[in-house]
Every structure is written in structure tokens, then in C-alpha cells.
C-alpha positions in Angstrom: 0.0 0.0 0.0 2.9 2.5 0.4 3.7 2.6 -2.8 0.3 3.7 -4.6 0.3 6.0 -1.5 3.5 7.4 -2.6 2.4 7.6 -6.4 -0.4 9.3 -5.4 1.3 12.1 -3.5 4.2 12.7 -5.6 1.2 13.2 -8.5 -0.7 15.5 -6.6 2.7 17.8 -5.7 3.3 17.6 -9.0 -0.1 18.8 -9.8 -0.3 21.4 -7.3 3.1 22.3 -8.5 1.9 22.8 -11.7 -0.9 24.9 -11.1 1.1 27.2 -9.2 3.8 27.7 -12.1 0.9 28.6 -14.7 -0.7 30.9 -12.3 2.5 32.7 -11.5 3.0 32.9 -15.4 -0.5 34.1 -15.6 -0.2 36.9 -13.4 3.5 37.8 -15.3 1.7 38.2 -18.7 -0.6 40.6 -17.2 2.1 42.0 -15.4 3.9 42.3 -18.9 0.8 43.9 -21.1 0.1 46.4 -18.1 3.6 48.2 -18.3 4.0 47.6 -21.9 0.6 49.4 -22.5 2.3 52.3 -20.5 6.0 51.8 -21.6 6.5 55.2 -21.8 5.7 56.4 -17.6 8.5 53.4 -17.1 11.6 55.6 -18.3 10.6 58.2 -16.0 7.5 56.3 -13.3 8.7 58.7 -10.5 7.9 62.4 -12.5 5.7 61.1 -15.2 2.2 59.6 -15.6 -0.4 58.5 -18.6 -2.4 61.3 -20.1 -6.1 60.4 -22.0 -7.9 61.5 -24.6 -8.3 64.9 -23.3 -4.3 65.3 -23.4 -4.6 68.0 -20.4 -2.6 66.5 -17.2 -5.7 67.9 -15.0 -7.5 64.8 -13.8 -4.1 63.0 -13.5 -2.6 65.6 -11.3 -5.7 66.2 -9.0 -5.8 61.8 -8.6 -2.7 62.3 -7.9 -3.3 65.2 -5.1 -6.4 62.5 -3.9 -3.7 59.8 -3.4 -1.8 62.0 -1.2 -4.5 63.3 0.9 -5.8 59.5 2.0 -2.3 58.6 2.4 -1.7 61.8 4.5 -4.7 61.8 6.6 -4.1 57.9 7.2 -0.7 59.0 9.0 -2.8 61.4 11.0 -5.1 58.9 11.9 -8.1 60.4 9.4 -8.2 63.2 11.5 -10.4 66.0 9.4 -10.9 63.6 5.9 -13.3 65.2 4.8 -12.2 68.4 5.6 -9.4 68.4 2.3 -6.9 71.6 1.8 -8.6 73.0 -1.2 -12.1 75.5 -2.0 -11.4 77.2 1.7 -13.1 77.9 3.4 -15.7 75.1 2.0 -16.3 72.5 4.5 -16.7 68.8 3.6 -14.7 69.5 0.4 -12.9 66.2 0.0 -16.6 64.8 -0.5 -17.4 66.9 -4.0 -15.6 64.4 -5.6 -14.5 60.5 -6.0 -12.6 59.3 -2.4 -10.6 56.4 -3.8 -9.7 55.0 -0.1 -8.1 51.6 -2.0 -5.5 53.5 -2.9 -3.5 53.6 1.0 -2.0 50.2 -0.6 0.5 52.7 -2.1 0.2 54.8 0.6 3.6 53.5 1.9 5.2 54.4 -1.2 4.1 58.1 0.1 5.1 58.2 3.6 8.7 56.5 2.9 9.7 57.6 -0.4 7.8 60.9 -0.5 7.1 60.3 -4.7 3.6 61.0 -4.8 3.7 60.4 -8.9 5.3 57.0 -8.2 2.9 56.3 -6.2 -0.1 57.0 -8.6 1.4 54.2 -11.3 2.2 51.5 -9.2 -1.5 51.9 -8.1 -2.4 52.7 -11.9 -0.5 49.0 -12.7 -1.6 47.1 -9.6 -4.9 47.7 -11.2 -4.5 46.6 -13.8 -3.2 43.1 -13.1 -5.6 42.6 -10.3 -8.2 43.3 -13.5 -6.5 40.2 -15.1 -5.8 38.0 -12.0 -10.1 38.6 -10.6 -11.0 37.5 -14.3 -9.0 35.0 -14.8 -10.5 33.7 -11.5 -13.6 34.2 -12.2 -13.8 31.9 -15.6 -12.5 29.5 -13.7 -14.8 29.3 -11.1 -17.5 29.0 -14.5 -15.1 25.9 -15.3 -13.2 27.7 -18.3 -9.7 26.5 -17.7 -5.9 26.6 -18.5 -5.2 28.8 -21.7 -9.0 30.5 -21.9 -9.3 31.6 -19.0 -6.1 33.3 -18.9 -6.9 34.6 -22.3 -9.7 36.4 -20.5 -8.2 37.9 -18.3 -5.1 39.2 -20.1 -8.3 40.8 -22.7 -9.5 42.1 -19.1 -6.2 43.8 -18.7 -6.5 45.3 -22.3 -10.4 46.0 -21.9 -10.5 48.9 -24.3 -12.8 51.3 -22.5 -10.4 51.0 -19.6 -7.3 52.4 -21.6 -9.6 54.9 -23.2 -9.8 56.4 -20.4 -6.5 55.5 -18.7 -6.3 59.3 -17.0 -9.3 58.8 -15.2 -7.2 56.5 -12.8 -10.5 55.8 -10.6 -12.1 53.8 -13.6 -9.0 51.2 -14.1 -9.6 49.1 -11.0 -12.8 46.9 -12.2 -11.5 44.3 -10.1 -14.2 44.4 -7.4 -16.8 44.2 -10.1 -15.2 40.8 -10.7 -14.9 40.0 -7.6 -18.9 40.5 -6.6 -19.7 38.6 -9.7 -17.5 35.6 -8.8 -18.6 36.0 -4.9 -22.1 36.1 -6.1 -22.2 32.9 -8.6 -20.3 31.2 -5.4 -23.1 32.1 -3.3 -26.1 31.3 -4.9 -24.9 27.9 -6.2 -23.3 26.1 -2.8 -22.7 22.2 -2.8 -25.7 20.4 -0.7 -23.5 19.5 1.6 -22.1 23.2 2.5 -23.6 24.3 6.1 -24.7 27.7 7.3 -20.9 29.0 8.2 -19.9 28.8 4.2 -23.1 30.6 3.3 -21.9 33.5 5.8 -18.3 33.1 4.3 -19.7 33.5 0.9 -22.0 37.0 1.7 -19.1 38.6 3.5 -16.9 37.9 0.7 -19.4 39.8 -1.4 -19.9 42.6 1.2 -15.8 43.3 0.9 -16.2 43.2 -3.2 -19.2 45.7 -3.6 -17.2 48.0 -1.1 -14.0 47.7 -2.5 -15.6 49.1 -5.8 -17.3 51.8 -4.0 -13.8 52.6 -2.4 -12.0 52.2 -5.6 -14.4 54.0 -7.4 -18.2 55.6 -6.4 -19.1 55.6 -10.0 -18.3 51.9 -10.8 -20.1 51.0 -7.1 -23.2 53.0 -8.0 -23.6 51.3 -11.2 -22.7 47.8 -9.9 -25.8 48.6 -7.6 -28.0 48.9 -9.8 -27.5 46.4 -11.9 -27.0 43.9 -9.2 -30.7 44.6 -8.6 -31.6 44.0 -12.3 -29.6 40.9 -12.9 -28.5 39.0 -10.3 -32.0 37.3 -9.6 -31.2 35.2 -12.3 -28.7 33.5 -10.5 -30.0 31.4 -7.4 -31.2 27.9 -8.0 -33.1 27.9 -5.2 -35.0 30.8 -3.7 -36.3 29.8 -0.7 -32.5 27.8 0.7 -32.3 29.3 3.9 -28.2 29.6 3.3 -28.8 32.3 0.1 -30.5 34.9 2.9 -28.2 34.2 5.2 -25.4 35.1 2.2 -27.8 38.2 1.1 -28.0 39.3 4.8 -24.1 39.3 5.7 -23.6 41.2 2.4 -25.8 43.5 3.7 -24.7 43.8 6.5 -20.9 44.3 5.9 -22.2 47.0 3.1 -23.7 49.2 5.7 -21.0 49.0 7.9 -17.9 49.8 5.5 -20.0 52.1 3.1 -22.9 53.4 4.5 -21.1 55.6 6.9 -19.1 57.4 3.6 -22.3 57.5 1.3 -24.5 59.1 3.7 -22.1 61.6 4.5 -21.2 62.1 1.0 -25.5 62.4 0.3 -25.3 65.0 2.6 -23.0 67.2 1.4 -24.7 66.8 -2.1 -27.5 68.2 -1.0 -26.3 71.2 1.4 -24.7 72.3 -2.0 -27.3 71.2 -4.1 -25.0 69.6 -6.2 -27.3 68.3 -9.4 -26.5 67.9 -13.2 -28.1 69.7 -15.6 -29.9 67.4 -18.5 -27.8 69.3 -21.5 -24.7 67.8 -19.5 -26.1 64.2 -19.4 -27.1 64.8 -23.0 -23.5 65.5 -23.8 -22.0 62.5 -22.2 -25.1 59.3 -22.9 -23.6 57.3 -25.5 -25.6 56.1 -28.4 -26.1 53.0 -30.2 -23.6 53.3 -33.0 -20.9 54.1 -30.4 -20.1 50.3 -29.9 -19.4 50.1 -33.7 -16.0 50.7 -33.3 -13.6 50.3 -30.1 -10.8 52.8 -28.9 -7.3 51.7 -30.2 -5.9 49.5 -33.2 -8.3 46.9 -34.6 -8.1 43.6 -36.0 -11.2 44.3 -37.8 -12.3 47.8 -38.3 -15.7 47.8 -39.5 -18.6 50.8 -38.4 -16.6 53.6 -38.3 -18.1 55.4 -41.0 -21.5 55.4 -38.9 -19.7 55.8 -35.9 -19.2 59.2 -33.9 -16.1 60.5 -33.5 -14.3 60.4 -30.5 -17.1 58.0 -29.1 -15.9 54.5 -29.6 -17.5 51.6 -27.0 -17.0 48.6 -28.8 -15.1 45.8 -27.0 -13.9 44.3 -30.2 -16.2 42.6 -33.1 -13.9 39.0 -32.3 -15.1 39.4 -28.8 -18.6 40.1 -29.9 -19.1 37.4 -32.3 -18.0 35.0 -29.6 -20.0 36.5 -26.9 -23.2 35.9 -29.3 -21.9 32.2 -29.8 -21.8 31.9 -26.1 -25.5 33.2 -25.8 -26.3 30.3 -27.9 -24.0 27.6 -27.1 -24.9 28.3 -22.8 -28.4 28.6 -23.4 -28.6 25.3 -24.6 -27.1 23.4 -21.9 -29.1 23.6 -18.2 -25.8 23.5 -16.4 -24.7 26.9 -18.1 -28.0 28.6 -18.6 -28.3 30.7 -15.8 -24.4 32.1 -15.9 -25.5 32.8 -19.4 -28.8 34.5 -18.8 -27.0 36.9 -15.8 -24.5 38.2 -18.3 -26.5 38.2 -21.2 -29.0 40.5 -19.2 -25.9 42.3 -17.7 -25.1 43.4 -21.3 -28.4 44.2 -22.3 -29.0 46.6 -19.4 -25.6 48.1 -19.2 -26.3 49.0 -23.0 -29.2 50.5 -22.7 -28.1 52.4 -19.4 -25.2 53.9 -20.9 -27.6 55.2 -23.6 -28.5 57.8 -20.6 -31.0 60.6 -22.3 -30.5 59.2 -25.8 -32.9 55.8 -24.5 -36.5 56.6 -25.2 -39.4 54.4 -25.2 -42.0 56.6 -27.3 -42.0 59.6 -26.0 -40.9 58.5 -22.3 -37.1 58.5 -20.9 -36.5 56.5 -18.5 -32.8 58.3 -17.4 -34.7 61.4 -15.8 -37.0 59.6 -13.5 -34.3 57.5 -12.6 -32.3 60.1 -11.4 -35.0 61.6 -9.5 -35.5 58.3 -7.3 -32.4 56.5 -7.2 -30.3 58.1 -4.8 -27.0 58.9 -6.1 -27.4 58.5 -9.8 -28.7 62.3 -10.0 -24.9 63.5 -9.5 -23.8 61.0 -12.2 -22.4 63.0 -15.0 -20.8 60.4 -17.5 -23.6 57.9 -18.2 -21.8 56.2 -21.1 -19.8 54.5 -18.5 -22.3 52.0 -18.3 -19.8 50.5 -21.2 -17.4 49.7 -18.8 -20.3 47.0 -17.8 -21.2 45.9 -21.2 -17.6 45.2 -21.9 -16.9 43.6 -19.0 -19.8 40.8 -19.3 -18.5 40.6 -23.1 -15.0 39.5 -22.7 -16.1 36.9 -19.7 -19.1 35.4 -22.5 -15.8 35.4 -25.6 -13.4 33.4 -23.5 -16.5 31.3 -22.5 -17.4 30.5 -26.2 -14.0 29.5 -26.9 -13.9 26.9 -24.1 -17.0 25.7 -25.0 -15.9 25.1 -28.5 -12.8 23.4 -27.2 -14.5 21.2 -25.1 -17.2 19.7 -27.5 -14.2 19.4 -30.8 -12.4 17.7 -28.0 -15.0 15.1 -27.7 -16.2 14.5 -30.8 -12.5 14.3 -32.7 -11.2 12.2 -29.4 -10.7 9.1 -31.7 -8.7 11.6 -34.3 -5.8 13.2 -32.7 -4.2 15.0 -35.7 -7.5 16.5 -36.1 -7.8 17.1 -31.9 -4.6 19.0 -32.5 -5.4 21.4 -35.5 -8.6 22.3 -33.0 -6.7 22.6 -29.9 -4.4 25.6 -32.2 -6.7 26.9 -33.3 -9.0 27.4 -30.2 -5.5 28.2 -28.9 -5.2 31.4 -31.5 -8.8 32.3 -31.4 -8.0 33.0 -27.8 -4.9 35.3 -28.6 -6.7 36.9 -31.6 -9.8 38.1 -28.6 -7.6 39.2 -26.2 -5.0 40.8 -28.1 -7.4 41.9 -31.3 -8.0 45.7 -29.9 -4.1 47.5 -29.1 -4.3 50.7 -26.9 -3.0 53.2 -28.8 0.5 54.7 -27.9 0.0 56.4 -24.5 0.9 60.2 -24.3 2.6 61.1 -21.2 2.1 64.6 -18.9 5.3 65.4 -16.1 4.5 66.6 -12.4 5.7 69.8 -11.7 9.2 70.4 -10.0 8.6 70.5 -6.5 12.5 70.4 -6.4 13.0 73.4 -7.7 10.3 74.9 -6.5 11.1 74.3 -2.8 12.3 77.6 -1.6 9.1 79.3 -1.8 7.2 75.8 -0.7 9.0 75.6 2.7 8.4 79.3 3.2 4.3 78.6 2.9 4.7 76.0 5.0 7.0 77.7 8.1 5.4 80.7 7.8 1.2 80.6 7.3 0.0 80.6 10.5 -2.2 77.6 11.8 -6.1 77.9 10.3 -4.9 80.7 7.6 -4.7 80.1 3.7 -3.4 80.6 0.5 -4.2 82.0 -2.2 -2.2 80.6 -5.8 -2.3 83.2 -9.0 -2.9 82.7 -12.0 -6.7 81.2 -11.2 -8.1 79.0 -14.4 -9.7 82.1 -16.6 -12.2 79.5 -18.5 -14.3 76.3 -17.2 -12.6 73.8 -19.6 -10.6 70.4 -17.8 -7.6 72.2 -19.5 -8.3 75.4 -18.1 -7.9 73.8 -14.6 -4.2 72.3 -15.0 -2.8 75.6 -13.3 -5.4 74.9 -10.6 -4.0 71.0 -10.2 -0.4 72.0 -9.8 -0.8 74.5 -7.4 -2.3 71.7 -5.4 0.3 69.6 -6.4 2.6 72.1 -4.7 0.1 71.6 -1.9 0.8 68.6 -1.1 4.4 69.4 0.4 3.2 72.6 2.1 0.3 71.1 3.7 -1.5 74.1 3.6 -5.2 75.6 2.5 -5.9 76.7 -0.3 -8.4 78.5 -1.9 -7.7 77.0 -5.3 -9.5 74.2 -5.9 -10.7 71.2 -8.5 -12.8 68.0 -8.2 -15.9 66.5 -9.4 -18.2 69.0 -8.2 -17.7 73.0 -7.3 -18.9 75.1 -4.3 -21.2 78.2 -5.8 -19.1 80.4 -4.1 -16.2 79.4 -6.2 -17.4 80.4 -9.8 -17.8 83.7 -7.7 -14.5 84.3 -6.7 -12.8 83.0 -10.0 -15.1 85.8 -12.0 -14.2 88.7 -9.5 -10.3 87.6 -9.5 -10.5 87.5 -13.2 -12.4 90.7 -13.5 -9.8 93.8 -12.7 -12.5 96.2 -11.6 -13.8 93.5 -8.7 -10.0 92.7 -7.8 -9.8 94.5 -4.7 -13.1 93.7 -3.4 -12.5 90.1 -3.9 -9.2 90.4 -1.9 -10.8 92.2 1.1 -13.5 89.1 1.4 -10.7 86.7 0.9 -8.5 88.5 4.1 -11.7 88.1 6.0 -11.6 84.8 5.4 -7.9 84.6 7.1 -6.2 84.2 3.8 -2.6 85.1 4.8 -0.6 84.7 1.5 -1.0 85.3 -2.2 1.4 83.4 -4.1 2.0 84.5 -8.0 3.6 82.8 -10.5 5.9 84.8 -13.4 3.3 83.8 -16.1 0.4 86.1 -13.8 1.2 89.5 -14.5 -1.3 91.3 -13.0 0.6 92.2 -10.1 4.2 94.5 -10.9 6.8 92.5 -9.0 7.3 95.6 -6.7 7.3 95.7 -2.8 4.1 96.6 -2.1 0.6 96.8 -4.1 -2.4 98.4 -2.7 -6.3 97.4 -4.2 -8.7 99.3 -2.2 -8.7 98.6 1.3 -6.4 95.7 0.9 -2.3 95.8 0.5 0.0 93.1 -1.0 3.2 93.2 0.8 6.0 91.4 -0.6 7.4 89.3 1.6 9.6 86.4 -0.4 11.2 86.0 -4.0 11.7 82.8 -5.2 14.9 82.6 -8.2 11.9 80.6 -10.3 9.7 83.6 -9.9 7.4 82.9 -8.2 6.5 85.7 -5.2 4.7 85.5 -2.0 2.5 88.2 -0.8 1.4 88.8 2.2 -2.2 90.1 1.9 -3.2 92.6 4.9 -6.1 94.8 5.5 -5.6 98.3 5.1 -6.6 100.7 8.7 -8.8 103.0 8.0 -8.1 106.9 7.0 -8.0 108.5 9.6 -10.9 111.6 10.4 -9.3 114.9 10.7 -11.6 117.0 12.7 -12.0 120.7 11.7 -10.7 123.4 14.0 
């Protein structure tokens, strides 16, 4: 008996052994596409980061500036999160826009290298592969296997809309999504003999995934939400197993706890500003249905662009759309994949017609704007067409499914013919490849962080000598509304996030009224001093200018009504620091 014993073990090592090597590789090819799809940030990661279609280093610099803050207020112990350095003297400002609290894995990087732009892309590439390693895991818990299902997930890694949009840092990690989905299928399909205690596991498990999206990104855990509550009741076999509520109930539970706190403040802050969008903005940004004809980046096969819009491209691929309709059919017609098949099938469906935002009518009725109204949240959504990241998503998962599927029955029917087994195998191998590598992000272009180096003279002198509770105000202010117009906003909170101090300046996801206000009067010459005496009354202490602002002479004092600019430090880059002070009155000479 030993020696079967034996046999048995060493086969199982070598197994296990095995399975280890090809996940290892696995997670090194999506460790591979992720910095080759950003070669570029790799000859400089520690000053340079990917810029988008927009080709303005805006939203990259303010995630950047986000980063910081969690990392920084972490050290501190989270004391006054929400109360961010920028708009003052707004309250609650770190809650206009997304919070990104997944991001302290980096936050190390932060507090013991000090690069906050190295930080950004190790978290920018950590995404990435967790996007391959979470779908990769997820086909396999659908029993795809070996080659496929890493084929899916190094297609997850190059999911177009992802690199589309690859300055939006927020929108890379779709990780969680995967996750809940996995968690989910887990959940509502547990083995007869599985007790009470794995039913618990399982809702927990899906708890952490919905609020690691949230935390990764509010949009992507909004959405998630809602179609969760569309699609996922196609997934249980059995509605009335006592184990699926206790599952449904622990995810619940965990979900208030680790989100509900964040989103109710966050509600709340919403509605003391009022925060809304206007319909003519989520006009602008609802896709439309010819939008999926073609996908952002090189094609294999580029077909629909002529009907296409420009600029708006939501396709996954065609290679991964034919496949995902073969998958419709070929899951549909087998019990043991129908329901897997319904859920993403419906997941596409809705995702589609979501993203369509305003553009979906039915008649004369939209949906979108009664939506809004009721769901809480989803009347602060501005970009609506990134219900694609959804659509896309489901696709790729349904293409590496097809392909298996094919596999699997030429396998059995040419299992007397091994030539012929071995001309499928290739090309079911290929197939694979050809989905997951058929759209190519296009070459990225790449935006620099400003010199903090060189800038540091005037940057400690902020920092030593604003006294505690005062601010600063940075010149030149944006003179237009545009995301470009903001990239002078983003670096001076850039340069914030050395001196630690408040700043009027300020960018995110939503505005404060009374900031549109202020940029008009500081913009406006004939309202300058005016908005400098309300500024001093709000303890602004300094006025930093930069040589390109040339409102203010370089002189030792200015005076603008019953305010006075005092010059007080002159950095050799140019840039000056004033120290704004109030004016005393004149004084009343009395008549003899």
C-alpha cells in the first residue's frame, strides 16, 4: 500500500506544483501587457504619468493630489478627511468628488519615499493586473480552464474602454466588479453538503467586493448597484434555501457598515450644495447606439466607423462580440450553463441600454430622468456612457466562454482523431490570442509633475510661515471652465501637497457656488480689490504668483482698495509671495 500512496502524492505535488507555475506565469503576462501598454511612464515612473484623450494633465494631477490626501490623513489617523486643503473655506470639500480609499496600498510608497507620482502608477498597474488575475478567477470558477481563461483575463487587462480612459485613474480598477460577480455565482450555487458557516463566508466575501468598488471608485459602485438589482435574480437555483438569505444578509450587513457611513455623508454634502446635473450635460456624455461600432485603439477588424461618432468608440472588439453571441447560444442550450449565461447576457443588455442615458427613449418616455429623481445617487452621475465599462466587461467573460466551450465539444467529438484534436486545440488556442489581443491601446501620451524640487524655496516658506487655520491664495486662477483650463489649478495643489496648507484654489468632481464667484471677481480687474478684502476676512494670509500672472508689478508693495500686498519672499523661479493685509482706515481729521 505505500507505494500507490506514494504515487499518489508525488502526483498531486506535481499537480499542485503545476498549477502554481501557470498561475505565477499568468499573473507575469498581465504584469507584462500592463507596463508595456504604459511603456513610456516606465523611463521616468517617479515624474511622469499616462495622459487620456483629453491630453490635459488635469485629472491626472488632481488623482494624484487625492492619493496623497488618503495617504496623509491615514498617518494622522483620518483626523479631518473630509475636511481636504482645497475651496477654503468650504467644509466637507474632500466629498465633491471620487474618495478612492483603496488606494492607501501605495500609501507607503508616500510616507517612505515621498514620490507622490510613483505612487499614482504603481497603483495605476496594480490595477491593472488585479483586473486580469479577478478574471481569470472568475472563468475559472465557470469551469473555463488553463489557456481560456487566462486569455480572459489578459483581454481584461486590455479591456478597451479602460485604456480609453486610462487618466481617469478611478475607472482602471474593475477588479471588485469581478470579484462581486464571482462571490455572487459562489453564493447562490453552494454544494448540498455546505452548512450555514460557508453561506456566511460567501455574503461577507461579497460585502468586501461591492465595497471595494465603492472605495475604488463611487461611479463603478453606483452602477454595480443597480445592476445587481436587475440581474442577479437570475442567478440562485433555489430561492427559498435558507443559506442564500443568510449570504444576502451578511452582504448587507458588511455594506452598511464599511459604506454606509461614507455615502450618507457624502448624500449629505450633495444636498447642502445642491450639487445636481443639468440634462444638457447628461445629454452631452449618454452614448448612443452606434458608439459600440468601433472600439478605442488598433483593430483587428475595423468595421462601423463610418457610422460611428467620433471620438465616441464603446465597442469591445467585433472578435469578442461574435464569440459573446456564440456563447448566448451555445450556454443557453445546456441547463448547467443557462443561468451564468442569462446573468451576463441581461448584464449586457441593461448596461447597454443604461449607458444610452438621455439618448434611451421608449415613445415619448425616458426612463434616465425619472431615474435620477428616485435613485439616490445617480442624480450627480455626469458620464452615463460608462455603463460601457459594464457591457464590456460581461463581453470579454461570454468570448473566453465560447472559446472553451468550442474546445470542449471538438475535443469530444475528434477524441478518436488526434491530428484533427490537435489542429482544433491551435486553433481554439489562437482564437483565444486573436480576442484578447485583437484591440491595441493606442500609444500612450505622457504629462510630467511639476518640479517640486525646484520649487522648494518658496514651498517651505508657505509651509513655516502661514499661521495655523490661515490660507493661500495661488495666482494665475483658471480664466475659462474647460478640464484644460484647470491644469494651473492641479499644480498648485500639487505644490500643496508638500506645504500642507489651505488653499483657496480648488478642483474635483463638483464646485462650491461660491467658487465660480470668486474665480469671476479675480478674473475681473475692476472687482480685484473687493475680492481680496473678502478673501482677508476669510484669514487668507498669502498670495502666491507665479511669473506667467502678470497682474501684479513685481514691486514691494501693491495696494487694491482697502487691501495691501506686501511682498514678503522671491523665489529665483519667480514665483513671489505676498502677504495680503487689510488696510486701517483713514484717519478723520476734525476741523478746527
Amino acid at each position: 500500500m505505500k507505494i500507490p500512496i506514494c504515487k499518489m502524492l508525488e502526483r498531486c505535488g506535481s499537480t499542485l506544483r503545476s498549477a502554481l507555475l501557470q498561475r505565477v506565469a499568468a499573473v507575469g503576462l498581465y504584469l507584462i501587457i500592463a507596463l508595456a501598454t504604459t511603456w513610456p511612464v516606465m523611463q521616468a515612473p517617479a515624474t511622469t504619468f499616462p495622459m487620456g484623450t483629453t491630453q490635459a494633465v488635469t485629472v491626472p494631477l488632481f488623482n494624484v493630489w487625492t492619493i496623497w490626501w488618503n495617504a496623509d490623513r491615514a498617518a494622522h489617523g483620518f483626523e479631518g478627511y473630509w475636511d481636504a486643503p482645497i475651496f477654503h473655506p468650504a467644509k466637507d470639500a474632500f466629498a465633491f468628488s471620487e474618495l478612492q480609499i483603496t488606494s492607501l496600498i501605495v500609501a507607503p510608497i508616500i510616507w517612505f519615499n515621498g514620490s507622490r507620482v510613483l505612487a499614482y502608477n504603481v497603483y495605476l498597474w496594480l490595477s491593472l493586473v488585479l483586473n486580469g488575475v479577478f478574471a481569470e478567477r472568475l472563468l475559472r470558477v465557470l469551469k473555463v480552464r488553463s489557456w481560456a481563461a487566462i486569455g480572459g483575463g489578459a483581454a481584461m487587462v486590455l479591456l478597451p474602454i479602460v485604456h480609453w480612459q486610462l487618466d481617469v485613474i478611478q475607472l482602471a480598477p474593475i477588479w471588485g466588479i469581478l470579484w462581486c460577480w464571482t462571490a455572487c455565482w459562489q453564493a447562490t450555487h453552494l454544494p448540498d453538503l455546505a452548512r450555514w458557516p460557508t453561506a456566511l463566508a460567501r455574503g461577507i466575501e461579497i460585502g468586501a467586493a461591492i465595497s471595494l468598488t465603492f472605495h475604488s471608485c463611487g461611479h463603478h459602485g453606483l452602477f454595480l448597484g443597480l445592476l445587481a438589482v436587475a440581474t442577479c435574480w437570475l442567478l440562485p437555483r433555489r430561492w427559498l434555501d435558507r443559506r442564500l438569505w443568510i449570504s444576502f444578509l451578511a452582504a448587507c450587513i458588511v455594506v452598511a457598515v464599511t459604506v454606509g457611513p461614507f455615502a450618507i455623508h457624502m448624500t449629505r454634502v450633495m444636498k447642502a450644495h445642491n450639487f445636481v446635473r443639468t440634462d444638457a450635460l447628461i445629454g452631452s456624455l449618454s452614448g448612443m447606439p452606434q458608439d459600440y461600432l468601433v472600439a478605442p485603439g488598433a483593430q483587428l477588424i475595423e468595421w462601423g466607423s463610418k457610422w460611428a461618432r467620433p471620438y465616441w468608440y464603446l465597442s469591445p472588439g467585433w472578435i469578442k462580440l461574435v464569440l459573446a453571441s456564440v456563447a448566448i447560444g451555445l450556454g443557453l442550450s445546456r441547463r448547467r450553463t443557462r443561468r451564468v449565461t442569462l446573468f451576463l447576457t441581461l448584464t449586457v443588455g441593461v448596461s447597454f441600454a443604461m449607458s444610452l442615458g438621455t439618448n434611451l427613449k421608449l415613445g415619448s418616455w425616458q426612463p434616465w430622468p425619472v431615474m435620477a429623481k428616485y435613485v439616490p445617487g445617480l442624480g450627480q452621475v455626469r458620464n452615463v456612457f460608462r455603463f460601457a465599462f459594464f457591457t464590456q466587461i460581461a463581453v470579454v467573460i461570454m468570448a473566453a466562454q465560447a472559446v472553451w466551450w468550442t474546445w470542449l465539444r471538438l475535443r469530444l467529438k475528434l477524441r478518436h482523431q488526434p491530428s484533427c484534436r490537435r489542429i482544433a486545440w491551435i486553433g481554439c488556442f489562437v482564437l483565444t490570442a486573436a480576442f484578447a489581443f485583437e484591440v491595441r491601446p493606442y500609444r500612450i501620451m505622457v504629462g510630467g509633475a511639476p518640479n517640486e524640487v525646484a520649487n522648494a524655496a518658496w514651498i517651505d516658506f508657505v509651509k513655516q510661515q502661514t499661521p495655523d487655520g490661515s490660507a493661500v491664495l495661488c495666482l494665475p486662477y483658471p480664466k475659462a471652465y474647460e478640464c484644460r483650463d484647470f491644469e494651473v489649478t492641479t499644480r498648485w495643489m500639487y505644490y500643496g501637497t508638500f506645504h500642507g496648507k489651505p488653499l483657496v484654489n480648488g478642483y474635483s468632481g463638483f464646485f462650491p457656488l461660491e467658487y465660480f464667484g470668486t474665480q469671476d471677481a479675480i478674473n475681473a480687474p475692476a472687482s480685484y480689490g473687493g475680492v481680496l478684502a473678502k478673501l482677508e476676512s476669510q484669514r487668507v494670509h498669502f498670495v502666491v504668483i507665479a511669473p506667467e500672472d502678470t497682474r501684479i508689478e513685481p514691486v514691494r508693495t501693491a495696494t487694491f482698495g482697502p487691501v495691501q500686498l506686501e511682498l514678503v519672499f522671491a523665489d529665483p523661479v519667480g514665483v513671489s509671495v505676498y502677504k495680503l493685509r487689510r488696510l486701517p482706515p483713514p484717519a478723520i481729521v476734525l476741523p478746527n
